[in-house]
C-alpha positions, 0 to 999 in steps of 0.5 A: 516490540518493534525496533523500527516502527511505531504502532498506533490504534485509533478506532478502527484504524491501524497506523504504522508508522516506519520509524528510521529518520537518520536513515530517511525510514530506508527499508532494510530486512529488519524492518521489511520483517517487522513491516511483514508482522505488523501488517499480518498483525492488523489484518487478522485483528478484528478490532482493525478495518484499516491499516495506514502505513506512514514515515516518521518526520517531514522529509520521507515516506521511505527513501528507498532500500538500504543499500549497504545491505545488498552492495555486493550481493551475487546475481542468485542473491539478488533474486533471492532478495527480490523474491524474498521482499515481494513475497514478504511485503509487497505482495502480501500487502497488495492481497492484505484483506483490509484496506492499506492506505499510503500516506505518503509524506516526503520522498518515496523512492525506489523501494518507498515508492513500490510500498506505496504501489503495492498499497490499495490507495495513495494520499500524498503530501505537497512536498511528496517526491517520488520515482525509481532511480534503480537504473542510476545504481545499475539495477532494476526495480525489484518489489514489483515496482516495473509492473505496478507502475506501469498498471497505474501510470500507463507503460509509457509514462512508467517506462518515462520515469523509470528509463530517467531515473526521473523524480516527479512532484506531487502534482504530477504524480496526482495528474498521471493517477500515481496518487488518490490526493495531494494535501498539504503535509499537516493534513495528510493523516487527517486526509488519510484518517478520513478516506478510512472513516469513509471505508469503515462504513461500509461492509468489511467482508465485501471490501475483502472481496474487492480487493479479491476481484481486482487483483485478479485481474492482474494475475496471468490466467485468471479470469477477473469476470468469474473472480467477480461472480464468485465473490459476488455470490458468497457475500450472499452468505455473509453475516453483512449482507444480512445486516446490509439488506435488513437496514436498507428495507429498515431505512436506516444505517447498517452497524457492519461492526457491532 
């Protein structure tokens, strides 16, 4: 079904795993398009309540684009391709209605380090790498990674990083707030898997609205608060909110998947 990943349920729990190790799982338009299905796949499946995006092997999350596939592109190419990408993958997985989890093991560079970004939440190994060489090939970051940077690291430090071309370990990613966690490589899934299992608790419909609300603070024009008070009322008319006041007054666990 897929050439370039592999797709495994466990539970609730969607893993997707980029699958290119010759090429250190570099994104090219086949896989940024399988990426898309798959994850559009997850978030509209109802058996899913979390999706975990992983590379294959121990060296990298993704490395970066594929860049034999845009070596002599056009100014207007190059925009189309940016353009394209955000709105096919990062974007759409920053607004994905389940949670998407980074399990980011090995490098993450450019394009796999703003896979990472767009994600909800970040867990990385202690051999995790990461940066935005873009400025040493003469471009730019183009998946959104200039402005989720920086809202994550704070402008001086992204601009540190970006200006440099700099690599960070996974320590100071982990200090600077890039990264949830750091663990070490063979319990990296398990961490992940068990951020999952913790989510998976809790309300699905009132998560979808979280992540409604805190997006919305990032979106010129739109007022985060009144996002907040919208969301926050239509739970009320949820099929959760229910199960979730009824258990609390009943003293015992809420079942949100039944």
């Amino acid at each position: 079904m897929y050439n370039n990943l592999l797709l495994e349920q466990k539970g609730h729990i969607n893993v997707i795993t980029i699958n290119r190790p010759k090429q250190l799982n570099a994104l090219n338009k086949e896989t940024i398009e399988e990426l898309h299905k798959a994850i559009k796949s997850a978030d509209e499946d109802l058996n899913t309540g979390v999706i975990i995006l992983t590379g294959s092997g121990e060296k990298s999350f993704v490395a970066g684009a594929d860049i034999k596939e845009f070596a002599d592109f056009t100014i207007a190419q190059g925009g189309e391709l940016a353009q394209k990408g955000q709105e096919l993958l990062f974007t759409f997985i920053e607004n994905c209605s389940k949670p998407v989890i980074a399990a980011v093991n090995g490098f993450a560079l450019g394009g796999g380090l703003e896979l990472a970004m767009c994600s909800h939440i970040r867990v990385a190994s202690s051999n995790a790498r990461m940066g935005l060489p873009e400025v040493s090939l003469g471009v730019i970051p183009g998946y959104g990674g200039t402005q989720r940077l920086a809202q994550l690291v704070g402008r001086g430090k992204a601009n540190e990083m970006v200006f440099t071309a700099g690599i960070i370990k996974a320590d100071e990613a982990l200090k600077c707030g890039l990264v949830n966690y750091v663990v070490e490589l063979d319990e990296l899934m398990a961490k992940a898997e068990d951020i999952a299992e913790r989510i998976l608790n809790n309300s699905g419909t009132a998560i979808t609205s979280v992540i409604r609300s805190v997006n919305a603070s990032y979106i010129d024009g739109i007022n985060g608060y009144d996002v907040e008070i919208e969301e926050f009322g239509k739970c009320f008319g949820t099929v959760d909110f229910k199960e979730g006041t009824i258990a609390f007054l009943e003293k015992r666990k809420p079942n949100f998947r039944k």
